[in-house]
C-alpha positions as CSV (number, residue, x, y, z in Angstrom):
1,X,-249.4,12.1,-81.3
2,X,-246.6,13.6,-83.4
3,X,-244.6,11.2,-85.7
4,X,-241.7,9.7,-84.8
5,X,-240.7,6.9,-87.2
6,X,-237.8,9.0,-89.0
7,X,-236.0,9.0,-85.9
8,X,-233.0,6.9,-85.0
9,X,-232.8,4.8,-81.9
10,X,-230.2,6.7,-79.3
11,X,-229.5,6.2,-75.7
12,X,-231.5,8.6,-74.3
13,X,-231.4,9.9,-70.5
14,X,-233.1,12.1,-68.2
15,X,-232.5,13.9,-64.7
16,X,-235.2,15.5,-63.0
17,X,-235.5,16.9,-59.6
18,X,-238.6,17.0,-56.8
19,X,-238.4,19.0,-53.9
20,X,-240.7,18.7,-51.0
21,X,-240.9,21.1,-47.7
22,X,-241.6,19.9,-44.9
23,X,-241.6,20.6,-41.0
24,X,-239.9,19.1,-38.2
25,X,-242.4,16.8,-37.1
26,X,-242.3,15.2,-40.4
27,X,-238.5,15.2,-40.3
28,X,-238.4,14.0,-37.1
29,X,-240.7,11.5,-37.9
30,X,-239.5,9.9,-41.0
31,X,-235.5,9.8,-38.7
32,X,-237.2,7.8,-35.9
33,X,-239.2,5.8,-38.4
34,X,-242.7,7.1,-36.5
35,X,-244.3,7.9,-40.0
36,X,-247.8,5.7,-39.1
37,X,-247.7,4.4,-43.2
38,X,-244.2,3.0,-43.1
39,X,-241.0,3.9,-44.8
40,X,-241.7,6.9,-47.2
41,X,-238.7,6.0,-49.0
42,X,-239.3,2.8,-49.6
43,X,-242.7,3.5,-50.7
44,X,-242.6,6.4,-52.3
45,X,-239.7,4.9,-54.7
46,X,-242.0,1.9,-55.6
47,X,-244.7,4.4,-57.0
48,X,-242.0,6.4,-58.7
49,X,-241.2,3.7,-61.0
50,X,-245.0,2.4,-61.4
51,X,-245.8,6.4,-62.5
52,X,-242.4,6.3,-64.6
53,X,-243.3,3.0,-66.9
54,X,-247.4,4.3,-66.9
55,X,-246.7,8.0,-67.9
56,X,-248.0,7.2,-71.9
57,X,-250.8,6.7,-69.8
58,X,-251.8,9.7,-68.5
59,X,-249.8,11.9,-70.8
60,X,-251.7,11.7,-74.1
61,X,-248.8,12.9,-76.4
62,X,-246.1,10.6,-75.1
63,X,-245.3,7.2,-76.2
64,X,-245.4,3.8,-74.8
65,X,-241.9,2.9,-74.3
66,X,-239.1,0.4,-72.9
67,X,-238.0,1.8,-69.8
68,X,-234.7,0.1,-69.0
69,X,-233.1,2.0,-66.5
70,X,-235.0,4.2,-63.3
71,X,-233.3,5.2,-60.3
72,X,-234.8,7.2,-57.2
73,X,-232.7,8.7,-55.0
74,X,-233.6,10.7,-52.1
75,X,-231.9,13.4,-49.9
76,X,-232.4,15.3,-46.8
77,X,-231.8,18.8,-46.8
78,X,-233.1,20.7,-43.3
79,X,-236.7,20.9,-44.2
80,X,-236.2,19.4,-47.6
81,X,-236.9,15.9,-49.2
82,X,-234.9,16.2,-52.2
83,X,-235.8,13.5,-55.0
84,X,-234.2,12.9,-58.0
85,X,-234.9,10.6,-60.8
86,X,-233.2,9.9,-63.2
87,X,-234.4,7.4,-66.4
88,X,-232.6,5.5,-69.1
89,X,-233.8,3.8,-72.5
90,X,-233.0,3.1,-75.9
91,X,-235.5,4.6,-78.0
92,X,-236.3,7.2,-80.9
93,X,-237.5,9.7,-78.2
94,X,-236.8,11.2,-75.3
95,X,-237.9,10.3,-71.4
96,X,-237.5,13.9,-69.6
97,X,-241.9,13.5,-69.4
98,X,-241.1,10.2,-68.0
99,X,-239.0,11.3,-65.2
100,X,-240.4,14.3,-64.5
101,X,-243.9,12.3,-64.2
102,X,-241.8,9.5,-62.0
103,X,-240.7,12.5,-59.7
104,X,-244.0,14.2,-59.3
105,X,-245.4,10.7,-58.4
106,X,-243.1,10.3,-55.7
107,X,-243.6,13.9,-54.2
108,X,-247.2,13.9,-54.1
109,X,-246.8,10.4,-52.4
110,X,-244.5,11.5,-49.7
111,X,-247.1,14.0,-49.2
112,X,-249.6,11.6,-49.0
113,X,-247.3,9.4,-46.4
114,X,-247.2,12.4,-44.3
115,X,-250.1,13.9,-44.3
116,X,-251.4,12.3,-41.2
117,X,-248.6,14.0,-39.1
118,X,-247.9,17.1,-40.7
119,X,-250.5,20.2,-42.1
120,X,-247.7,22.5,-43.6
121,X,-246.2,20.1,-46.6
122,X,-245.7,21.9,-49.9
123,X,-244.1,20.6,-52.9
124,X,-242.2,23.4,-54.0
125,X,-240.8,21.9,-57.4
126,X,-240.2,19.5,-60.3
127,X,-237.8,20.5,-63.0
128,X,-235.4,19.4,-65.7
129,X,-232.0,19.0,-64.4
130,X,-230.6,17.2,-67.6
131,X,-230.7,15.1,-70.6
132,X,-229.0,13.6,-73.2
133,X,-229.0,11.5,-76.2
134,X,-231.3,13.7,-78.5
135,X,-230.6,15.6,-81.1
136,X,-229.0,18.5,-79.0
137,X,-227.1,16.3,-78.1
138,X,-225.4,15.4,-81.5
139,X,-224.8,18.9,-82.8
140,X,-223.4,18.8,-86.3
141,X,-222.7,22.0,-87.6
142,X,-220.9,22.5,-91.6
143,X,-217.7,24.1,-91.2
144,X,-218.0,27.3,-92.6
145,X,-217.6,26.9,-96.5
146,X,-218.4,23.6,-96.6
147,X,-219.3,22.4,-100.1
148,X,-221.2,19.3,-101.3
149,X,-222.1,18.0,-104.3
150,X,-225.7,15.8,-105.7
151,X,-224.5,13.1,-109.0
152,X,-227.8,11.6,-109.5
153,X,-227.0,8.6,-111.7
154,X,-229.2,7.7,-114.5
155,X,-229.8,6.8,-118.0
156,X,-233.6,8.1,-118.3
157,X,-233.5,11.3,-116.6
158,X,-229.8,12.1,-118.2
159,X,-232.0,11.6,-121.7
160,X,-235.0,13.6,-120.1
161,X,-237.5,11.0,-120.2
162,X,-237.7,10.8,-116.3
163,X,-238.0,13.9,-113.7
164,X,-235.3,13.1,-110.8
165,X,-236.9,13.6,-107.6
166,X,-234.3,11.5,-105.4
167,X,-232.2,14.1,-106.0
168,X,-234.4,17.0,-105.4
169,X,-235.2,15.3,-102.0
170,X,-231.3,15.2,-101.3
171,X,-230.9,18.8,-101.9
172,X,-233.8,19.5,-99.1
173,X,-232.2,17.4,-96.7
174,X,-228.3,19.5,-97.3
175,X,-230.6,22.7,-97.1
176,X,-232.2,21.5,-94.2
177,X,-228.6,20.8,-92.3
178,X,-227.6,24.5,-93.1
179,X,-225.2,23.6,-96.1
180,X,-225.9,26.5,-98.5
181,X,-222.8,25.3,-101.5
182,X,-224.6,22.3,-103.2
183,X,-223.5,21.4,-106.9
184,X,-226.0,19.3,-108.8
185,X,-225.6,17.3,-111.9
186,X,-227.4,14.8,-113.7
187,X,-225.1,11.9,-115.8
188,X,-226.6,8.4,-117.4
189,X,-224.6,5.3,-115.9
190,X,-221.6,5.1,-117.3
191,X,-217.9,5.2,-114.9
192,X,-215.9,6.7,-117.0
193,X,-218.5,10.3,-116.4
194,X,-218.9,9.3,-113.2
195,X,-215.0,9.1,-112.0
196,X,-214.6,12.3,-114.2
197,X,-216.8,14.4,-112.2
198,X,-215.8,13.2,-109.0
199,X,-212.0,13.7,-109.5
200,X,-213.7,17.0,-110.3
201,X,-214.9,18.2,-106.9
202,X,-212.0,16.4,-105.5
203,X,-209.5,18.6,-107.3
204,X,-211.5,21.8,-106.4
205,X,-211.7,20.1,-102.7
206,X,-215.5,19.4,-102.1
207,X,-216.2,18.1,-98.7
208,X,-219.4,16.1,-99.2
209,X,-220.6,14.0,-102.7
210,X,-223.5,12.1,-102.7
211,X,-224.9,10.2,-106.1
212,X,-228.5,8.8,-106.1
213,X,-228.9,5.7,-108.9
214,X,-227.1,2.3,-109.7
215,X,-226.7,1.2,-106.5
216,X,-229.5,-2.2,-107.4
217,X,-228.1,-5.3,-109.3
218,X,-229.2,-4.7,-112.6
219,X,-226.8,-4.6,-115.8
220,X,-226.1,-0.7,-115.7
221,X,-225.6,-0.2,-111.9
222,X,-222.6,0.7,-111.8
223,X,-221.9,3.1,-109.4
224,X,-220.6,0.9,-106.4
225,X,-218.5,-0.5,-108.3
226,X,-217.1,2.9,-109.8
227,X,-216.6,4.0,-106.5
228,X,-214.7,1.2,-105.1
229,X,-211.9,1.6,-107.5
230,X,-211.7,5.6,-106.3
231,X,-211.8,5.1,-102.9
232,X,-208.8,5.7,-100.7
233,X,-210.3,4.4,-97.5
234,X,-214.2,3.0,-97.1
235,X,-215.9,4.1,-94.0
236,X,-218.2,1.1,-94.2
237,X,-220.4,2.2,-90.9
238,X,-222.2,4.9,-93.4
239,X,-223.8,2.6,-95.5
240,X,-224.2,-0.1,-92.8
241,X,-226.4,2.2,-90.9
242,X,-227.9,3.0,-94.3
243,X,-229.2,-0.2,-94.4
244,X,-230.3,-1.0,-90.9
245,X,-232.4,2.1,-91.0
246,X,-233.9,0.9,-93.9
247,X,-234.8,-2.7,-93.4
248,X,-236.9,-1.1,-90.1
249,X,-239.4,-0.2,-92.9
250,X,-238.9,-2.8,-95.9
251,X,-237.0,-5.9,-96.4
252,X,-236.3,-4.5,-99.9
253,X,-233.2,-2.4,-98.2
254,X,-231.2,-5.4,-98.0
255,X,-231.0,-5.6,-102.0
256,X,-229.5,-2.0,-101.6
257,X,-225.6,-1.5,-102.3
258,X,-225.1,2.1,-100.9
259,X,-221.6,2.5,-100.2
260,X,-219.3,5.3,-98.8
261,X,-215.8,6.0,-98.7
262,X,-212.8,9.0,-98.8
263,X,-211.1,10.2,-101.7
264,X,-208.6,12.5,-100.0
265,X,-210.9,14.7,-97.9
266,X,-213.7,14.5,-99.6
267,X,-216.5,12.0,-98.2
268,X,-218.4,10.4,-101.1
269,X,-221.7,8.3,-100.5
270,X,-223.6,6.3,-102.8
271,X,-227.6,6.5,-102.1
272,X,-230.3,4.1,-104.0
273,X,-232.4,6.1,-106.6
274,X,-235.9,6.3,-105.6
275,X,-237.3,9.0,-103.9
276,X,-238.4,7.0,-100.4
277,X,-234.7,5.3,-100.1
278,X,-232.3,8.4,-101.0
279,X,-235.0,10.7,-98.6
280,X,-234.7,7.9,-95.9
281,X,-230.9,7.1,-96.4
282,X,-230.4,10.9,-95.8
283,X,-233.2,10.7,-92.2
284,X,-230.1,7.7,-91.3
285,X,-227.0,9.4,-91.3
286,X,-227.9,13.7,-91.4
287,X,-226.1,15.5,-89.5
288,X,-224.1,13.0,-88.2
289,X,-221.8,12.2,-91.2
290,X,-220.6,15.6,-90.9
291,X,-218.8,15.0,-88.0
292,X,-216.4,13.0,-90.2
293,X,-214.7,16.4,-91.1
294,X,-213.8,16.8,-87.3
295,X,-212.6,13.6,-87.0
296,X,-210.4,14.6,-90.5
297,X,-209.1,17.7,-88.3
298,X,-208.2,15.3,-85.4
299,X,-211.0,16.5,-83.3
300,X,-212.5,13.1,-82.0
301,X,-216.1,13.0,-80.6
302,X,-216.6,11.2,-77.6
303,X,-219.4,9.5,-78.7
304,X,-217.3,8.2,-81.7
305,X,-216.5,4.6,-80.5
């Protein structure tokens, strides 16, 4: 079963669609209610949600899952039983199995309902009508020359005693997000290099800045507080879902003090310093941040609440 722990909880939905073929006995017998098992509908829809919440049973790559939405709806069209299904739930993957299974379930039920009366049933399909709430459906793309910049903060690697990894891991995740322009510097913990390099990319109008270090609580972490005094407005939401994501796989997140905030245009985010928190702060908010330069342009998402 492939992993999905990295992913973020979305509200995810799928439509999918049955069709059944039938003759006219069968459609004359399910108008006058003659069908000798009893309402198709009625039954049919009941196993259509029982195959919906079991299909990580049958399936052997999908997970168990909250279902918290299933509707079955049904239509008559000449010969035709049209089902559709569509499923809702709030999860880190999506339920387009789950409906598809739900609708399969309810066509090969009808024709089990009808069997009795009619020989020339065929179910003709089950597809994918829609979804939502994956990652195609948060499509953050740079805008062409987009440039972004790594600070990893720290006095041991700045004296090359330490090999910086957390910012290594940074760089993969920009590359990985199709931003090709990435500065990268190393500085020890001090402000005054800190807002000098900074008002640095600002001046030649970088669009993206992320440090990696001195965001704990001892003596020399000094970086939120740095960044504070820069800031023109915080975007707070960054570093709250920073921190939500986190504390889903230690408790130690909460001691984290990742903040984010504009200076001008340029969005500047301040990740923790080990390798597993700066990779995982990145797995929180990438793509999605970039959408902030949209939102900069005055092109407001819908999904942006």
């Amino acid at each position: 079963m492939k992993g999905i722990s990295w992913k973020l909880n979305t509200l995810r939905i799928a439509n999918e669609r049955s069709i059944v073929r039938v003759s006219n006995i069968s459609i004359d017998a399910i108008k006058n209610k003659k069908v000798p098992k009893g309402d198709i509908f009625e039954i049919a829809k009941v196993a259509g949600f029982l195959g919906v919440k079991n299909t990580s049973n049958v399936i052997p790559h999908c997970h168990p899952m909250l279902i918290e939405d299933c509707t079955i709806e049904f239509e008559i069209d000449g010969n035709d039983i049209i089902i559709n299904c569509e499923v809702k739930t709030i999860y880190k993957t999506g339920v387009e199995v789950e409906a598809m299974y739900g609708a399969s379930v309810v066509a090969i039920t009808i024709y089990d309902l009808l069997k009795p009366v009619d020989k020339e049933i065929e179910i003709l399909s089950t597809k994918l009508i829609s979804k939502s709430g994956g990652k195609s459906s948060f499509v953050n793309i740079p805008k062409p020359g987009f440039k972004s910049a790594i600070i990893v903060m720290s006095d041991t690697i700045a004296a090359g005693k330490k090999k910086d990894k957390a910012g290594l891991a940074i760089k993969e995740k920009l590359e990985s997000a199709n931003i090709e322009h990435i500065d990268y510097s190393v500085i020890p913990d001090e402000p005054e290099k800190l807002k000098s390099l900074i008002n640095k990319y600002v001046e030649e109008k970088y669009d993206l800045v992320i440090t990696t270090g001195g965001t704990g609580v001892s003596p020399r972490d000094i970086t939120p507080e740095t960044l504070f005094s820069m800031f023109d407005q915080e975007v707070p939401g960054i570093a709250e879902a920073i921190r939500a994501y986190g504390q889903e796989r230690t408790p130690y997140s909460m001691l984290s003090r990742s903040v984010a905030g504009l200076i001008g245009h340029t969005l500047v985010i301040a990740l923790p310093g080990s390798i597993t928190g700066a990779s995982e702060s990145m797995d929180a908010i990438f793509p999605y941040i970039l959408h902030v330069h949209l939102m900069l342009a005055g092109k407001r998402h819908d999904n942006v609440k």
